[in-house]
C-alpha positions as CSV (number, residue, x, y, z in Angstrom):
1,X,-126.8,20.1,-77.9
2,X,-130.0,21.6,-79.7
3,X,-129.7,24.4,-78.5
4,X,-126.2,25.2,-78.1
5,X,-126.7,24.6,-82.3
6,X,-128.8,26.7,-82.8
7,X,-127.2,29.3,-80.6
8,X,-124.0,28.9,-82.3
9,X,-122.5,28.1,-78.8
10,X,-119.0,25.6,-79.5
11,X,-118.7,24.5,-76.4
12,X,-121.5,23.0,-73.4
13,X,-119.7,22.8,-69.9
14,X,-120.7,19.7,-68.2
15,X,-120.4,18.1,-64.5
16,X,-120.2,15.0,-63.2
17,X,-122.9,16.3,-60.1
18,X,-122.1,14.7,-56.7
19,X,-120.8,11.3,-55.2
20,X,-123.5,8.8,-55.6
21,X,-124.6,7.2,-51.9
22,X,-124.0,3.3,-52.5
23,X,-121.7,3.5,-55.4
24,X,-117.6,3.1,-55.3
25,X,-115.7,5.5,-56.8
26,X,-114.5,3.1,-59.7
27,X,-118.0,2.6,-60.1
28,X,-118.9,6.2,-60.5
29,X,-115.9,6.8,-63.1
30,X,-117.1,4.1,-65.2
31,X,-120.4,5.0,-65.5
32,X,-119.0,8.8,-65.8
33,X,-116.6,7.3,-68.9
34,X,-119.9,5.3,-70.4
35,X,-121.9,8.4,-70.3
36,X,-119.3,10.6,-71.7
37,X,-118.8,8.2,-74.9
38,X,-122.8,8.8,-75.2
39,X,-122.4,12.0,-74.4
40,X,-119.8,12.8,-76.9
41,X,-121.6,10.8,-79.9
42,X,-124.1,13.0,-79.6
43,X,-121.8,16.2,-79.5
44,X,-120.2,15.7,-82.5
45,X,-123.5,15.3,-84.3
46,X,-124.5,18.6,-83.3
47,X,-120.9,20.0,-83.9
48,X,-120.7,20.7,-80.4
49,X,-117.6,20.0,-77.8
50,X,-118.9,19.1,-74.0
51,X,-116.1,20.5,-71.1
52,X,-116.2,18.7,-68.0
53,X,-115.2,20.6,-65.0
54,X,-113.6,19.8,-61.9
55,X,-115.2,21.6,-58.9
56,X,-113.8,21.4,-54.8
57,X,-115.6,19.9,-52.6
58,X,-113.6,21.5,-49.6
59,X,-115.4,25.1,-49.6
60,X,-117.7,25.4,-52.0
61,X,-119.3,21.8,-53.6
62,X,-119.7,19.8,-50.7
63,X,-120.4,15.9,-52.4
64,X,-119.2,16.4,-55.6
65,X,-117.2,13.7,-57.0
66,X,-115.0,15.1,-59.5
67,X,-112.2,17.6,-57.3
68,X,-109.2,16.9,-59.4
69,X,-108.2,17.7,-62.6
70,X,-106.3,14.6,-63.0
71,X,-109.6,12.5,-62.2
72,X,-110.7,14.9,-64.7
73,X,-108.2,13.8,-67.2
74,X,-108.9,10.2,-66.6
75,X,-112.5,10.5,-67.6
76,X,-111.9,12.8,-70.8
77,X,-108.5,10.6,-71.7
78,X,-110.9,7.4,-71.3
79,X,-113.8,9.4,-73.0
80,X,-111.4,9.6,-75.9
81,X,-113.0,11.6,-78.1
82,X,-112.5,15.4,-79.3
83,X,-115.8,16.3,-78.6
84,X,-115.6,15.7,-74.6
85,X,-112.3,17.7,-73.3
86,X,-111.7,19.8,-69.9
87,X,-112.9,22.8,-68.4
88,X,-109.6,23.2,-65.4
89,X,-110.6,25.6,-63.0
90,X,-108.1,26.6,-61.4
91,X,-109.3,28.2,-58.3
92,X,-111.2,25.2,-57.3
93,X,-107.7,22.7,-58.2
94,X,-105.9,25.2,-56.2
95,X,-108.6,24.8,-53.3
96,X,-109.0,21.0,-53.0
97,X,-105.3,20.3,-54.4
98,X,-103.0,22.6,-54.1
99,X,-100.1,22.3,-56.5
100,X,-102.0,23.7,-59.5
101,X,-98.5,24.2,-61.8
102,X,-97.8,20.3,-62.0
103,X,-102.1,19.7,-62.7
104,X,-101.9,22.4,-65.3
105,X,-98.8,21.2,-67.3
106,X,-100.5,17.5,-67.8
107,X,-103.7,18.5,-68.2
108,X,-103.5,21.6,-70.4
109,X,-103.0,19.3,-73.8
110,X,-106.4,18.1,-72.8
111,X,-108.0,21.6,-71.9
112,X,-110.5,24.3,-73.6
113,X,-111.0,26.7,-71.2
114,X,-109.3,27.8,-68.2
115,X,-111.3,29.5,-65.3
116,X,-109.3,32.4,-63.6
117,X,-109.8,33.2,-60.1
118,X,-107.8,33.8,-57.0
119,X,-108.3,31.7,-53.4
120,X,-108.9,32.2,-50.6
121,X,-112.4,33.9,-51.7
122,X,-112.6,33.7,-55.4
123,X,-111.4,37.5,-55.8
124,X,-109.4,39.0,-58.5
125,X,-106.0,37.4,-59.7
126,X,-103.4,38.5,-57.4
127,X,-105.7,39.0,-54.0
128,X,-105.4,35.8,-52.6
129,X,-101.8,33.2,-52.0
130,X,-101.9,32.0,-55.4
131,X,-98.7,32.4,-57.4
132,X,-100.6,33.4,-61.3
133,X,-96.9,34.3,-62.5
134,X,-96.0,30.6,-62.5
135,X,-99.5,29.7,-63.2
136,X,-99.5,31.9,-66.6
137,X,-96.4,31.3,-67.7
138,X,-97.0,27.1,-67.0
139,X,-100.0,27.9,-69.1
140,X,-97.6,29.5,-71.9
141,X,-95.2,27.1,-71.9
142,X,-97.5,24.3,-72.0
143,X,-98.6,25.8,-75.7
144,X,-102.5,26.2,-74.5
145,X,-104.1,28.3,-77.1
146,X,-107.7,28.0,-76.2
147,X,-109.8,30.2,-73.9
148,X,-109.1,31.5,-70.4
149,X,-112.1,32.9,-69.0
150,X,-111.9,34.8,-65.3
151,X,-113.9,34.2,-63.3
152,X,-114.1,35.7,-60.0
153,X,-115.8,38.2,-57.5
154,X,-114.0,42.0,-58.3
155,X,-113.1,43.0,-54.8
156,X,-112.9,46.8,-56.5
157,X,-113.8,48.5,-59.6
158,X,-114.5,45.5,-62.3
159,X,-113.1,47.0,-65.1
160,X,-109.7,47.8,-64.0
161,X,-109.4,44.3,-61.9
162,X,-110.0,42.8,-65.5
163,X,-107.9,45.1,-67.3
164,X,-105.0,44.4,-64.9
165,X,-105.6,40.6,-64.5
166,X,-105.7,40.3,-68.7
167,X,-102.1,42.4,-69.0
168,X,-100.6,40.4,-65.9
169,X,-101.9,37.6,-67.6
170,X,-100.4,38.3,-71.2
171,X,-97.2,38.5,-69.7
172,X,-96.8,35.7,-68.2
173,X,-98.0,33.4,-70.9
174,X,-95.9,35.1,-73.7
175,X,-93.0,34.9,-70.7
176,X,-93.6,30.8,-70.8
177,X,-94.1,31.1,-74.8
178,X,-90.1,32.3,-74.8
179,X,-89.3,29.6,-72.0
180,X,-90.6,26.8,-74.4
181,X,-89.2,27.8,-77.6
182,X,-85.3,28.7,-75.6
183,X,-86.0,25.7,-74.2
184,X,-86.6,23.8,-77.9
185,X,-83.3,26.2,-79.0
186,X,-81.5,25.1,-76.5
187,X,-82.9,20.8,-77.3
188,X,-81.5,21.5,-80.8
């Protein structure tokens, strides 16, 4: 937190490491929760906020404990503090969980950055089976307005792949934008 001060850096992602031999899950969670109230007092005193990130275990993490972003959720909601919210990546929810649209629409109140990349194979956005259409627009329509950060292996020239995925991207989430606000029209 020091450092991230003195660097100017807002935000510190965090993990909760691997499943701990000889410990239940509930046991792990609380001491996760515990550790994040610390964790968090001493974030805000720095003016710094700590993003906790689910990772899968299935390909890439083997023995890591968090793989959900709703387990995620339950330790930031417990956590309870604005200083200790959610990094959701969404290639490794996609990965261990499937059904990323119905994760991202709970979770995305409780989310600072979203990590872009496309499964199988962590590639560029639109390479793999994920459906990023419904993805960004849930995103949109959720009202996220904080970072999302791609994150992935270019299978081709960098730059375009980025320029591409960022105006796919931007379409979609101003396409989820209109969905919310006919949607409040229509409430009205």
């Amino acid at each position: 937190v020091a450092w991230a001060k003195r660097l100017h850096v807002p935000q510190v992602i965090v993990l909760s490491g691997n499943e701990q031999a000889g410990m239940t899950r509930e046991a792990q969670h609380a001491s996760m929760v515990e550790g994040g109230k610390r964790a968090a007092e001493i974030a805000a005193a720095g003016d710094v906020t700590l993003i906790l990130e689910n990772l899968n275990s299935r390909v890439d993490h083997k023995g890591y404990f968090l793989t959900s972003a709703k387990e995620t959720l339950a330790v930031v909601r417990e956590v309870d503090s604005p200083r200790f919210r959610m990094l959701f990546d969404i290639y490794h929810e996609h990965v261990q969980n499937g059904n990323v649209i119905a994760a991202v629409e709970e979770c995305a109140p409780f989310v600072n950055v979203f990590h872009v990349a496309d499964a199988p194979g962590r590639h560029d956005v639109g390479t793999g089976e994920m459906k990023w259409d419904d993805i960004f627009r849930a995103i949109g329509k959720a009202e996220y307005n904080g970072y999302i950060a791609f994150e992935y292996l270019a299978k081709g020239d960098a730059v375009e792949s980025l320029t591409a995925a960022v105006t796919r991207m931007r379409k979609d989430l101003n396409e989820g934008a209109k969905k919310r606000e006919n949607s409040a029209e229509t409430a009205s």
